[in-house]
C-alpha positions as CSV (number, residue, x, y, z in Angstrom):
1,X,-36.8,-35.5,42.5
2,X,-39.4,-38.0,43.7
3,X,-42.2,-37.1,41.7
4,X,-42.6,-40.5,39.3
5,X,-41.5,-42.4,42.4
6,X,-44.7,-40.5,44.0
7,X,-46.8,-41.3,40.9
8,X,-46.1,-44.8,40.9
9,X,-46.8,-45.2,44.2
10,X,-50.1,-43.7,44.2
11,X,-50.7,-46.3,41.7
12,X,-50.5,-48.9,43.9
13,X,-53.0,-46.9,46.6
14,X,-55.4,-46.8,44.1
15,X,-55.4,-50.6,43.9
16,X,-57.0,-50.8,47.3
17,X,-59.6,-47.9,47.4
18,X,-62.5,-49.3,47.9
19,X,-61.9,-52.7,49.5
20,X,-63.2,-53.6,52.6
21,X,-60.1,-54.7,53.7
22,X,-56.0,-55.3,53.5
23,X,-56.4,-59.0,52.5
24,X,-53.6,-61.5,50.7
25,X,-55.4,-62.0,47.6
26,X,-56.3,-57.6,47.4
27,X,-52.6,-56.5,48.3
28,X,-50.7,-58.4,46.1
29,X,-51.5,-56.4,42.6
30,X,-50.3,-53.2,45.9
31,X,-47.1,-54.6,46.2
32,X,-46.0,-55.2,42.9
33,X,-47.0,-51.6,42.0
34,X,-44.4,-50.3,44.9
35,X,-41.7,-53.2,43.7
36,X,-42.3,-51.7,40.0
37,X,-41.8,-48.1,41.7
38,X,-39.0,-48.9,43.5
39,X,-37.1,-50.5,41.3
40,X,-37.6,-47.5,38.3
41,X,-36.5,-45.2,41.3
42,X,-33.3,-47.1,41.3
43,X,-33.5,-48.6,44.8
44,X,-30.9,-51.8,45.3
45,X,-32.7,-54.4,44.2
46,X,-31.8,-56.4,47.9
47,X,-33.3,-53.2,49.6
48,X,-36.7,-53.4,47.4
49,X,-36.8,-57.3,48.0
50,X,-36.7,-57.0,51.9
51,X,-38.6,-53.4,51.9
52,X,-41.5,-55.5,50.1
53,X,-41.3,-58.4,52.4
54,X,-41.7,-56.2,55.5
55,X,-44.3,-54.1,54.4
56,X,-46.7,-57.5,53.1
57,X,-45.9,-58.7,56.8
58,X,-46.9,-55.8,58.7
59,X,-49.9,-55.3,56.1
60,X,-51.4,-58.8,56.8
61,X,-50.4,-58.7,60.2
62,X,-52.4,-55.0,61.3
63,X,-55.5,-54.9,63.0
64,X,-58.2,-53.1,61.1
65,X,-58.8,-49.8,62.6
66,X,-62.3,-48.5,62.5
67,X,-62.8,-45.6,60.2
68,X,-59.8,-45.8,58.5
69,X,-59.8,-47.3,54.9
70,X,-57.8,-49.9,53.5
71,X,-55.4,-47.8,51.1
72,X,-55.0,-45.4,54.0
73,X,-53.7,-48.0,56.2
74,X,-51.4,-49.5,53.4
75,X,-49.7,-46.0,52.9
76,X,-49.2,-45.8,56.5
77,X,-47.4,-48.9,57.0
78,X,-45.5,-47.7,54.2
79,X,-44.5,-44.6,55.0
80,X,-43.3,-46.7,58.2
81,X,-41.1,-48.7,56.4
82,X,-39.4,-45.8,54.5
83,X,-38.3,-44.2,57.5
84,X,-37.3,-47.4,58.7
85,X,-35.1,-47.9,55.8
86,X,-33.6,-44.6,55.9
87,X,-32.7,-44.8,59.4
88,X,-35.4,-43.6,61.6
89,X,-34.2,-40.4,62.9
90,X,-31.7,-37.4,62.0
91,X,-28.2,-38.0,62.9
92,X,-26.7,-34.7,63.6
93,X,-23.4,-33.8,63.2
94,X,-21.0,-34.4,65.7
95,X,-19.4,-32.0,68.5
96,X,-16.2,-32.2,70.3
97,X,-16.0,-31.7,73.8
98,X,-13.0,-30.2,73.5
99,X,-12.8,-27.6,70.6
100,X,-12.1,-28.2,67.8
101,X,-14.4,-30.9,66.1
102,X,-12.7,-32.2,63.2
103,X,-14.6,-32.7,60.3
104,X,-13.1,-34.9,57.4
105,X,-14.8,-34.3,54.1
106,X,-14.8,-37.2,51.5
107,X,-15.7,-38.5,48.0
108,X,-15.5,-38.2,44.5
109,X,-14.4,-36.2,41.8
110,X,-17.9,-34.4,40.5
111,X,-20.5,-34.8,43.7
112,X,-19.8,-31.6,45.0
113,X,-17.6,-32.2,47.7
114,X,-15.6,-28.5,47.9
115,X,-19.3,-26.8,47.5
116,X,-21.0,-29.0,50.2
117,X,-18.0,-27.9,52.6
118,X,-19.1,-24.5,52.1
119,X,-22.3,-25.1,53.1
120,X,-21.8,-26.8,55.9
121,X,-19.8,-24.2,57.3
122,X,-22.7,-21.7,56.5
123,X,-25.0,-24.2,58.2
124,X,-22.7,-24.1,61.5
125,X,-22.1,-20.4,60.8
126,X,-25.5,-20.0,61.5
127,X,-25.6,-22.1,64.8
128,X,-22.9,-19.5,65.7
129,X,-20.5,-22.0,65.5
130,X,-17.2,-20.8,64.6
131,X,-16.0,-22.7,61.7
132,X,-12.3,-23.2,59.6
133,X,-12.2,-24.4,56.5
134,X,-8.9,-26.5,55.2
135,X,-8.0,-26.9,51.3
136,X,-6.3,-30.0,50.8
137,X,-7.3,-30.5,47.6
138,X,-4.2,-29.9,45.3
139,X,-5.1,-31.9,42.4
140,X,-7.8,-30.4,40.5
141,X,-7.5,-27.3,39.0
142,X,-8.6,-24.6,41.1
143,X,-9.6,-26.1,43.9
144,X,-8.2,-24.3,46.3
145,X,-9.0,-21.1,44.8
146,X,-13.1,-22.0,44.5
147,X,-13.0,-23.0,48.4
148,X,-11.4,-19.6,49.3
149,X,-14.2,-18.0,46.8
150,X,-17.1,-19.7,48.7
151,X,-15.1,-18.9,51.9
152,X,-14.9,-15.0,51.3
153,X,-19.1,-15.3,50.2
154,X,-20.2,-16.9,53.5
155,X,-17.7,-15.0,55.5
156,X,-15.7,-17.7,56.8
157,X,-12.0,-18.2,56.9
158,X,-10.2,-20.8,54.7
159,X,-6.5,-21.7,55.9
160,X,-4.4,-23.1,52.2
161,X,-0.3,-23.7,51.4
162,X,-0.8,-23.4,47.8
163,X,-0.4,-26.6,45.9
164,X,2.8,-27.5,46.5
165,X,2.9,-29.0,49.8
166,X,1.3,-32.3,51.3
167,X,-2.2,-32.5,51.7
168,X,-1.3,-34.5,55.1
169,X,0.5,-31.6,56.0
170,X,-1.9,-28.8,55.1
171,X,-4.5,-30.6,57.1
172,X,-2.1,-31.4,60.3
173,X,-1.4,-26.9,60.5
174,X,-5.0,-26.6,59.7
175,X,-6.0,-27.8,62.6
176,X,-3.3,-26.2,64.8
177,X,-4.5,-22.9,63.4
178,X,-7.7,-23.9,64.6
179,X,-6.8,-24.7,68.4
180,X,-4.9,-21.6,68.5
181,X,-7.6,-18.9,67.2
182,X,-10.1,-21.1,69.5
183,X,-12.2,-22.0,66.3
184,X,-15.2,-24.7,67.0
185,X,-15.2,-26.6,63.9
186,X,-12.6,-27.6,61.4
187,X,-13.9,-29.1,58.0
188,X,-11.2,-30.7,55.8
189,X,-11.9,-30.5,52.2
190,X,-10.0,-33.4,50.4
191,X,-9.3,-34.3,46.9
192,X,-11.1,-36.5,45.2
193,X,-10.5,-38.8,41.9
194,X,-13.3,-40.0,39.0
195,X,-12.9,-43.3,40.9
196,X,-12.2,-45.4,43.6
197,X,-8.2,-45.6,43.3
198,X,-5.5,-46.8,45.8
199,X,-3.8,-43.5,45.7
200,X,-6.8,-41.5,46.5
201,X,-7.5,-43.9,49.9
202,X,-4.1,-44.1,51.0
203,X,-4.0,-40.4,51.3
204,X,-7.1,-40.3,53.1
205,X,-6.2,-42.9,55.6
206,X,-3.2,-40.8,56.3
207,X,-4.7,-37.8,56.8
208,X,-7.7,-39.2,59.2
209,X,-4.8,-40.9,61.2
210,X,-3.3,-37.7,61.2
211,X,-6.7,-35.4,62.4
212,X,-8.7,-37.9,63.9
213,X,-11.9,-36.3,62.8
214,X,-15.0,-37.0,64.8
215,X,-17.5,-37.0,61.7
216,X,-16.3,-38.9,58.1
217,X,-18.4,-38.1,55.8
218,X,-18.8,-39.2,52.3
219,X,-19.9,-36.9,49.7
220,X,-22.4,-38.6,47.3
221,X,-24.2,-37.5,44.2
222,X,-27.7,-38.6,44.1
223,X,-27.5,-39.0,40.5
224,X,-25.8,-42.4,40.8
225,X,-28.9,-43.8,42.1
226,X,-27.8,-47.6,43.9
227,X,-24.7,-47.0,42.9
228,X,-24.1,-44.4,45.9
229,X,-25.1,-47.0,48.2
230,X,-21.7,-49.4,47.1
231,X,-19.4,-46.4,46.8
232,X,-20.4,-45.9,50.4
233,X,-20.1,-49.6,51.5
234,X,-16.2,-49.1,49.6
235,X,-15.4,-46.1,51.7
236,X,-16.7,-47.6,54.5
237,X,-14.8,-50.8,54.7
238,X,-11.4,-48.7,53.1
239,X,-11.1,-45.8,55.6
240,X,-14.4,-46.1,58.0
241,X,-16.9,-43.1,57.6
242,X,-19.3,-41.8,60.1
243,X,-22.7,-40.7,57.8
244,X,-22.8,-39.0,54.3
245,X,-23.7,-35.9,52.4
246,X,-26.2,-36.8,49.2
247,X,-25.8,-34.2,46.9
248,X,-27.9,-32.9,43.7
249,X,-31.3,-34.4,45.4
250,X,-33.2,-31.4,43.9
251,X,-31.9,-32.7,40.1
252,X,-33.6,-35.4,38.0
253,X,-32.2,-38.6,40.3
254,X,-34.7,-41.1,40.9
255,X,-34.4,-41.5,44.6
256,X,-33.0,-44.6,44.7
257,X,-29.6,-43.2,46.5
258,X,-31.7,-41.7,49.6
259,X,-33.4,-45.1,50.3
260,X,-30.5,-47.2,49.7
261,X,-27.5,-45.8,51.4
262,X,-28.5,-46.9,55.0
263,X,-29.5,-50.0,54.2
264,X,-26.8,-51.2,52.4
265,X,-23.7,-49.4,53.3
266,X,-25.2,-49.1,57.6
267,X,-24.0,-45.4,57.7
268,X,-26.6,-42.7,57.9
269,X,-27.0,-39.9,55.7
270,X,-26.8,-36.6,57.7
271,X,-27.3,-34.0,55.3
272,X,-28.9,-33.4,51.7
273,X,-27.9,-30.5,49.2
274,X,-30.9,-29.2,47.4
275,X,-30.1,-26.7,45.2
276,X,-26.7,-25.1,43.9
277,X,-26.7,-22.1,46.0
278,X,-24.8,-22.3,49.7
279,X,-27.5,-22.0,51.6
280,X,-29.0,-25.3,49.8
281,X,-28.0,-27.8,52.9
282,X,-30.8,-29.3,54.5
283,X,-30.5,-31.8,57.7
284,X,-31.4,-35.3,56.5
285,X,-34.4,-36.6,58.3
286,X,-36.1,-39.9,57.1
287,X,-39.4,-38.8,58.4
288,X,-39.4,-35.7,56.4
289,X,-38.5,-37.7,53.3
290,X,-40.9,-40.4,53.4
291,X,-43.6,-38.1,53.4
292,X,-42.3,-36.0,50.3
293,X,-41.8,-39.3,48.7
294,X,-45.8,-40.3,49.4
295,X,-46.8,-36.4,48.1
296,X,-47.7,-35.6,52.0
297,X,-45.4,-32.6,51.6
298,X,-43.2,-31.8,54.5
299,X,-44.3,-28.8,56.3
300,X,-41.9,-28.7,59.4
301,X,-39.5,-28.0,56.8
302,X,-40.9,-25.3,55.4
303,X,-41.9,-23.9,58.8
304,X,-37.4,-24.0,59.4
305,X,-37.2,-22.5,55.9
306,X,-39.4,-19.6,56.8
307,X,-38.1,-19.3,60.8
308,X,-34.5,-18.8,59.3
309,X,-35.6,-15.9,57.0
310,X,-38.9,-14.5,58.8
311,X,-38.2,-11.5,61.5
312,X,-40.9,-11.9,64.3
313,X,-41.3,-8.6,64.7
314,X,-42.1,-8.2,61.4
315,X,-44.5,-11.0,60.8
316,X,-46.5,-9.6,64.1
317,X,-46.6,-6.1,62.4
318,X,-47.8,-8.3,58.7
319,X,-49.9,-9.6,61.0
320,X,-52.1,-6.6,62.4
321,X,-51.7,-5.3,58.7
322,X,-53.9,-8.3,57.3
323,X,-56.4,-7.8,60.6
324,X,-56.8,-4.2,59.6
325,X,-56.8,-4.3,55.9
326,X,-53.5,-2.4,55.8
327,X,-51.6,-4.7,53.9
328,X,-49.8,-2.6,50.9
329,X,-47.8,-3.5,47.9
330,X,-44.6,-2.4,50.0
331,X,-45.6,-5.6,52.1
332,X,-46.6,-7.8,49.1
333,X,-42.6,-6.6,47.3
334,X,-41.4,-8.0,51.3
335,X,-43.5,-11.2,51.3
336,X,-42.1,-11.8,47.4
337,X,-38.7,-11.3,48.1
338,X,-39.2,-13.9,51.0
339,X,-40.2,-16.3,48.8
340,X,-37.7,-16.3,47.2
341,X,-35.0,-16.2,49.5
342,X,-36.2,-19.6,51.0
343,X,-35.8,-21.0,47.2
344,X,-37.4,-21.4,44.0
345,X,-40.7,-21.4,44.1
346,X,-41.3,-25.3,42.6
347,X,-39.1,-25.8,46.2
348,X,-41.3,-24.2,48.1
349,X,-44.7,-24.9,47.1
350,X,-43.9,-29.1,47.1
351,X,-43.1,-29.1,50.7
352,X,-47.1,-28.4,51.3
353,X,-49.0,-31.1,51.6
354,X,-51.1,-32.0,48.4
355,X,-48.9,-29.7,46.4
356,X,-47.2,-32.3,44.7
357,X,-49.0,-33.1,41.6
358,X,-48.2,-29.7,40.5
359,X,-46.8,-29.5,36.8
360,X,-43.5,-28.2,35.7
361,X,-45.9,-26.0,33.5
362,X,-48.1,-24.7,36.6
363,X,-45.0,-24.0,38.2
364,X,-43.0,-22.4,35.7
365,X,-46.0,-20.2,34.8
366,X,-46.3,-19.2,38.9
367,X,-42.5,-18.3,38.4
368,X,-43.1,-16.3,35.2
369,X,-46.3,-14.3,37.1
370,X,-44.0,-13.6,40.1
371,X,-41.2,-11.6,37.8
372,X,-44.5,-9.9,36.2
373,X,-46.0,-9.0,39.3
374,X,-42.8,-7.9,40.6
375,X,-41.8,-5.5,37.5
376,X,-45.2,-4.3,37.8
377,X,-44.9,-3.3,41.3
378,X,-41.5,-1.6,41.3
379,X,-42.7,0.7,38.9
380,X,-45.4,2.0,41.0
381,X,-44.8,5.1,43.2
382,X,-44.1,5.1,46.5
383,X,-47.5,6.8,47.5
384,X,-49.4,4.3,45.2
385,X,-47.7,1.0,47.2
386,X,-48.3,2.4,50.2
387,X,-52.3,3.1,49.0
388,X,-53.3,0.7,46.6
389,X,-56.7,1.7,46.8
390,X,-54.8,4.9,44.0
391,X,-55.0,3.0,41.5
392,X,-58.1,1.2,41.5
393,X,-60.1,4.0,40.1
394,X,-57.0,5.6,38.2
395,X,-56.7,4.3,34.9
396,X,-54.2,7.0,33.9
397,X,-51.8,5.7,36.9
398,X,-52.4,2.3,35.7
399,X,-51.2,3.1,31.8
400,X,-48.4,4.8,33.4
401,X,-47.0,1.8,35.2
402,X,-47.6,-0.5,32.0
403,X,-45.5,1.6,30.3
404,X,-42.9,1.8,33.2
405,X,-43.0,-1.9,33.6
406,X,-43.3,-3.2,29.9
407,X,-46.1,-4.8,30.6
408,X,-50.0,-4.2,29.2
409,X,-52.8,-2.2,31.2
410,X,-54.7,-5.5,31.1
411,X,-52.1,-7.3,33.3
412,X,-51.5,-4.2,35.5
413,X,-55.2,-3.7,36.5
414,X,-55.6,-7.7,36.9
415,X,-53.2,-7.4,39.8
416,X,-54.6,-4.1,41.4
417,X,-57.9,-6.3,41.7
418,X,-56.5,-9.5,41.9
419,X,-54.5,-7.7,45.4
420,X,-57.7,-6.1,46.2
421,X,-59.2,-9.4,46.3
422,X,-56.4,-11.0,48.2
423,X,-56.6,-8.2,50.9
424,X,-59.6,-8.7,51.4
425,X,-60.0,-12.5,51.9
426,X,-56.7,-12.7,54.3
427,X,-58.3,-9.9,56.6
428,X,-61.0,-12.6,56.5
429,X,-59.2,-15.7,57.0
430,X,-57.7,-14.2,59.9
431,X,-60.8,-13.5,61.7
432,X,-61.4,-17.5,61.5
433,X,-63.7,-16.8,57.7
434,X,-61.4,-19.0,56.0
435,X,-59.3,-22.4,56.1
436,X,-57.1,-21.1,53.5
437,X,-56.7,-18.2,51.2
438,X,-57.3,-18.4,47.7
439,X,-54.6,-16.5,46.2
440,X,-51.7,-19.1,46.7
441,X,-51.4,-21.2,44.4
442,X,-49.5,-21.4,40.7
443,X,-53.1,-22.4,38.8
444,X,-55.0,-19.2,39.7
445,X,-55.4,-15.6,41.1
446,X,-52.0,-13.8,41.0
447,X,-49.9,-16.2,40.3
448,X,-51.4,-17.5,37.4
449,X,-54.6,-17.9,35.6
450,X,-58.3,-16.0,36.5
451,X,-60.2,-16.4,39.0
452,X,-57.5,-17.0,42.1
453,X,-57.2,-20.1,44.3
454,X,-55.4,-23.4,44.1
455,X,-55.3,-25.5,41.4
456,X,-58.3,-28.4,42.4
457,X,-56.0,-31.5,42.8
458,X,-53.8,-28.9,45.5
459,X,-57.1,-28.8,47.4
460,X,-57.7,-32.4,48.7
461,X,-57.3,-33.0,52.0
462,X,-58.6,-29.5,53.2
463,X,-61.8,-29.1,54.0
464,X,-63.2,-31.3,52.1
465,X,-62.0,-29.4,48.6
466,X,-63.7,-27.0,47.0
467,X,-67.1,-26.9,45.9
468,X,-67.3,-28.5,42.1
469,X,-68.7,-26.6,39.3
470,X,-71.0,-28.2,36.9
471,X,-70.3,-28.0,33.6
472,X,-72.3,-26.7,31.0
473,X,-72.5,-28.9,28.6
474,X,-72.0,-27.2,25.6
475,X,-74.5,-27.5,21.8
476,X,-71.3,-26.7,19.2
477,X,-70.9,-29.6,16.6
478,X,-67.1,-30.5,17.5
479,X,-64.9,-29.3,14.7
480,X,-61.5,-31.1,13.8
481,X,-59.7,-29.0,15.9
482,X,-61.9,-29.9,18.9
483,X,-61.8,-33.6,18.0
């Protein structure tokens, strides 16, 4: 989502490398490179104008610190002001103190209102919170019926009159079937219109005088850039909300709708979808965002990604594996499949920092080389995962899983050795040989092209990168089709 924002902001970095120092004459070609950003990101243009005043202040106002370079300290301050703008910290979700919460969902036809109720009630579901949903929504065509689908996926109950009865109504038993089962949480799903309409808010405002929820939030598509931040200001003022969902942030919006939504409409967003599946809800936090928006990747959420699907028993047992040498294809299949259940692998791989400036082509061709990889291995035997060290000198195994697979003997025996190779250097990075192994990444090794490791622009920052080749320089005329 924020990868031109990311570009253009790099832009402006590379304006100051070199200087001596953050001065009024240096920063200014800086600033308009982040106004230029912003403003293609679809940021309100009042946000950008006051974002851009703060961070010249602070810039001309900061001390120098020794050792640290001019464009270093210019990204700091902001990164600063992003979270600032955002809102500074997570806002969680609120909790009753006598059961049950009420949670009032709201927003428009389209931004995934009845899907995002669903995963909020997986989200709770998962804090072992007990959680009821309510379908209010008798307008739109099978509404009803997809809440009670996601309800019967992610095991959790949906209480529904049909369509004939008054969404005021529905909601007012919901909640008294709630208080009489003892159920934690109560999340209304209500209907929605393609826009802002007087019908639409009166029924709202007569359902939250019925439930007085204790959270309101608005449902927003991140698609509609600025625009999300006015519908939020509207819903506000109209019926009073207490934080929004943004929606869709893994799609092609621009960004602007996370950085404008606090600022302008003054109520936090709490949660972001990322991805169409119900476990896609992530817990909003600006910090996190402003340094996916700079390319710093956000690790602590992919440390949350991996706690939710990781056993720790397991990981201790993967762990003496890789000290040993043990590690097996059986464990590789595991470690895949984990992968993937934390999301795609594009997901994944941008929340590390300096992964960013991956391409869509790096990464579809990591995808493409995890399928292989995967076919490849599930046609092996179970005696030949469990020894991999079989098929190394067996080329008659080998032919027999190309043809299993539908793959060629080439690609099967660049794996066997490419997971030789991989065994090898994790048993030594986790004697203390290595700062990181070189099979990760999309550009190399087994997930992509010879030769194994991270693509070089994924390396900066660790270590001091990896040592440069020279190039031979080569004594062919060029031809046309080298021109």
């Amino acid at each position: 989502m924020f990868d031109a924002l990311a570009e253009r902001l790099e832009s402006a970095w590379k304006k100051l490398r070199g200087q001596d120092k953050i001065s009024e004459s240096n920063i200014q070609e800086a600033l308009r490179e982040v106004r230029r950003a912003l403003l293609e990101a679809d940021v309100n243009l009042q946000v950008v104008k006051e974002f851009i005043a703060e961070v010249e202040t602070k810039a001309l106002g900061s001390e120098v610190i020794a050792g640290v370079q001019p464009d270093q300290q210019f990204i700091k301050i902001v990164h600063e002001e992003l979270v600032a703008v955002m809102g500074e910290s997570n806002v969680p979700l609120a909790h009753a103190e006598r059961a049950p919460t009420v949670v009032l969902m709201a927003g428009l036809q389209g931004t995934g209102k009845t899907t995002a109720t669903a995963k909020l009630a997986l989200h709770l579901r998962k804090q072992n919170r007990s959680t009821l949903m309510v379908a209010t929504d008798i307008y739109r065509p099978a509404a009803v019926d997809q809440l009670v689908t996601l309800g019967k996926q992610i095991n959790v109950p949906v209480f529904e009159l049909g369509t004939d009865t008054d969404p005021v109504e529905i909601a007012r038993q919901g909640i008294e079937r709630a208080k009489a089962e003892g159920i934690d949480t109560v999340i209304i799903d209500t209907a929605g219109r393609l826009q802002i309409d007087r019908d639409m808010m009166a029924e709202l405002a007569r359902i939250k005088e019925t439930v007085e929820p204790d959270d309101t939030l608005l449902v927003i598509d991140a698609m509609t850039g600025q625009e999300a931040a006015n519908l939020t200001r509207t819903f506000h003022e109209e019926i009073g909300i207490s934080g929004a969902i943004l929606t869709k942030l893994d799609g092609d919006s621009r960004g602007g709708a996370a950085l404008s939504v606090r600022k302008i409409s003054g109520a936090p967003i709490k949660f972001v979808g990322v991805g169409e599946k119900v476990e896609a809800l992530q817990p909003f936090y600006p910090d996190r965002m402003a340094s996916r928006i700079l390319g710093m990747g956000d690790v602590l959420t992919l440390v949350e990604k991996a706690a939710e699907e990781v056993d720790i028993a397991d990981a201790e047992k993967m762990h003496e594996k890789i000290m040993a040498a043990q590690f097996d294809f059986n464990d590789f299949l595991k470690q895949m499949r984990l992968m993937k259940s934390m999301g795609s692998l594009g997901g994944v791989l941008k929340l590390i920092p300096g992964m960013n400036k991956l391409t869509d082509d790096q990464l579809e061709k990591g995808e493409s080389q995890l399928k292989l990889s995967e076919s490849i291995v599930n046609s092996m035997t179970k005696e030949e995962r469990q020894n991999p060290d079989l098929l190394a000198g067996s080329p008659s195994r080998r032919r027999r899983i190309a043809r299993g697979s539908g793959h060629s003997e080439k690609e099967v025996s660049k794996l066997v050795t490419d997971f030789s190779r991989m065994r090898t250097m994790m048993q030594r990075m986790g004697q203390g040989a290595f700062g990181m192994p070189g099979m990760a990444g999309p550009g190399g090794g087994m997930f992509g092209g010879p030769g194994g490791g991270m693509p070089q622009r994924g390396w900066r920052g660790y270590q001091g990168g990896p040592p440069k080749k020279k190039k031979k320089k080569s004594k062919k005329r060029k031809g046309f089709g080298q021109l």
